[in-house]
C-alpha positions as CSV (number, residue, x, y, z in Angstrom):
1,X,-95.5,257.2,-36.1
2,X,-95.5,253.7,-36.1
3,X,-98.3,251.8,-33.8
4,X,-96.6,249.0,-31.4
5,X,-99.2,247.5,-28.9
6,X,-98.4,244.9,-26.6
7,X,-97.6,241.5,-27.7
8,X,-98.1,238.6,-25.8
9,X,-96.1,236.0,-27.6
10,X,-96.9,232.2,-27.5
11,X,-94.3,229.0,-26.3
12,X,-94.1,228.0,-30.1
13,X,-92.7,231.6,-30.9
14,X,-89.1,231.3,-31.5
15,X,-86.9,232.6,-28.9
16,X,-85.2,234.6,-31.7
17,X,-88.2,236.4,-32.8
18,X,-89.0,237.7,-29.4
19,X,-86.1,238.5,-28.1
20,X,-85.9,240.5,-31.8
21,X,-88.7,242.3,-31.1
22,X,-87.6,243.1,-27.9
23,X,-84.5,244.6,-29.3
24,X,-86.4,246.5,-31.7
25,X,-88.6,248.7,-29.0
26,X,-91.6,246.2,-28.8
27,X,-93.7,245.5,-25.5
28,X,-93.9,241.9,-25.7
29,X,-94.3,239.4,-23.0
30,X,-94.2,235.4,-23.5
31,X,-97.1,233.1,-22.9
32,X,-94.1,230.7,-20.6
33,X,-92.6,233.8,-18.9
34,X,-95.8,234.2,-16.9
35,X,-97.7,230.9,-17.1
36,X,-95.2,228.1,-17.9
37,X,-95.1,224.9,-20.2
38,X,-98.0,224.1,-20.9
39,X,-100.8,226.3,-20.3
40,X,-104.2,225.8,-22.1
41,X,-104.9,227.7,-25.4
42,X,-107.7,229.5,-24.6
43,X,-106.6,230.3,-21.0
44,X,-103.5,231.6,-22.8
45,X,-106.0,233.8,-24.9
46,X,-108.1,234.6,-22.6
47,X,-105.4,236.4,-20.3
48,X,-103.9,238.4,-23.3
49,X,-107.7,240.0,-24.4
50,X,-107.8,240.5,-20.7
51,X,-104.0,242.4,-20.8
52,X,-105.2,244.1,-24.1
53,X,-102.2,242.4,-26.1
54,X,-102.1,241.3,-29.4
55,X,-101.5,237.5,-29.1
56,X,-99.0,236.4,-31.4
57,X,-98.8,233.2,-32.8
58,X,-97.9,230.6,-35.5
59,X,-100.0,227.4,-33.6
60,X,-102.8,226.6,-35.6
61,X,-105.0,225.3,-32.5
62,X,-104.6,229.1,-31.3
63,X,-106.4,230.0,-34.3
64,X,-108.9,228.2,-33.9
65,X,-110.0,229.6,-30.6
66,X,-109.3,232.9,-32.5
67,X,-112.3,231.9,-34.8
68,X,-114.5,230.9,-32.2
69,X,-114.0,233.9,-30.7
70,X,-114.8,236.2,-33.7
71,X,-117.8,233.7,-34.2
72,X,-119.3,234.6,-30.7
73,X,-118.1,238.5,-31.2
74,X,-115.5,238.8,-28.3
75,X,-112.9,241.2,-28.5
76,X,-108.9,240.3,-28.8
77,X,-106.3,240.8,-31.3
78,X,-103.9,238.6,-32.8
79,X,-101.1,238.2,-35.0
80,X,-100.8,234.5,-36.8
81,X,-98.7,232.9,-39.5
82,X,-98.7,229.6,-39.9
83,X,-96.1,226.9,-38.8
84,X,-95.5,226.7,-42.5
85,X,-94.3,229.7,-42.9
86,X,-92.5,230.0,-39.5
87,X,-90.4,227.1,-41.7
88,X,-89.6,229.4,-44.2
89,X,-88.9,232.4,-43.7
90,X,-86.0,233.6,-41.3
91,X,-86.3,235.5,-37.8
92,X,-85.4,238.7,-39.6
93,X,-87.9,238.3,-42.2
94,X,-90.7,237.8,-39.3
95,X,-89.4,241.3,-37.5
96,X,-89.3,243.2,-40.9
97,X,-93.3,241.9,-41.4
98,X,-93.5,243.1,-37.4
99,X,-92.3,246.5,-38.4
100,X,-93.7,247.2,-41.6
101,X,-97.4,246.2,-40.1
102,X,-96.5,248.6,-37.4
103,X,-95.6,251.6,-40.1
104,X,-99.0,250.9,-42.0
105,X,-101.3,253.8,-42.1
106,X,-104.2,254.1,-39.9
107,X,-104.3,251.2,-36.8
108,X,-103.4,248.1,-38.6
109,X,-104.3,246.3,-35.7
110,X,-108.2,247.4,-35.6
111,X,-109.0,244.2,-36.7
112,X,-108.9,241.2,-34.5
113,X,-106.9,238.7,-36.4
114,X,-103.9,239.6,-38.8
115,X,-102.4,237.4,-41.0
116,X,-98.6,238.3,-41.0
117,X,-96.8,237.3,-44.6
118,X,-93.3,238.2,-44.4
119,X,-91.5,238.9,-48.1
120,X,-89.3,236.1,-48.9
């Protein structure tokens, strides 16, 4: 059975994307739904280790906070690609990767940062 935690999904997440994971059966809630424009990063990350959601983004600033973060040994979870490939690849694409990290064996989401590569 395929393992689908929450996602907290950041502004620069398409609209598409979510509302595609929605669609497909995912528990996801956006970063502007319950803060706004404009929020700070690590405010933003610090509410969705706090939820226990898997913060998905594609900002690279968010990343870095997620480094610092496995630096000082915090716990969260996160889903990134990079804006780059946000560029490339289209919205079904991104919620094929979504589902076939979900069907992986095991808890693919044990560790705190993944880096999602859809297939072109």
């Amino acid at each position: 059975m395929p393992v689908r935690p929450p996602l907290f999904l950041d502004a620069c997440v398409r609209g598409a994307v979510a509302d595609g994971l929605l669609h497909r059966g995912w528990d996801a809630v956006r970063t502007v739904d319950l803060h706004g424009e404009g929020a700070k990063d690590p405010h933003l990350f610090e509410h969705a280790a706090s939820l226990a959601r898997v913060f998905v983004t594609n900002d690279g600033p968010l990343h870095h906070v997620a480094l610092q973060w496995l630096r000082a040994g915090r716990a969260f979870r996160m889903v990134y690609w990079s804006k780059n490939d946000d560029q490339r690849y289209t919205v079904g694409q991104i919620l094929d990767a979504f589902d076939e990290l979900a069907a992986l064996p095991g808890d693919p989401f044990r560790y705190p940062i993944y880096y999602l590569k859809p297939r072109a």
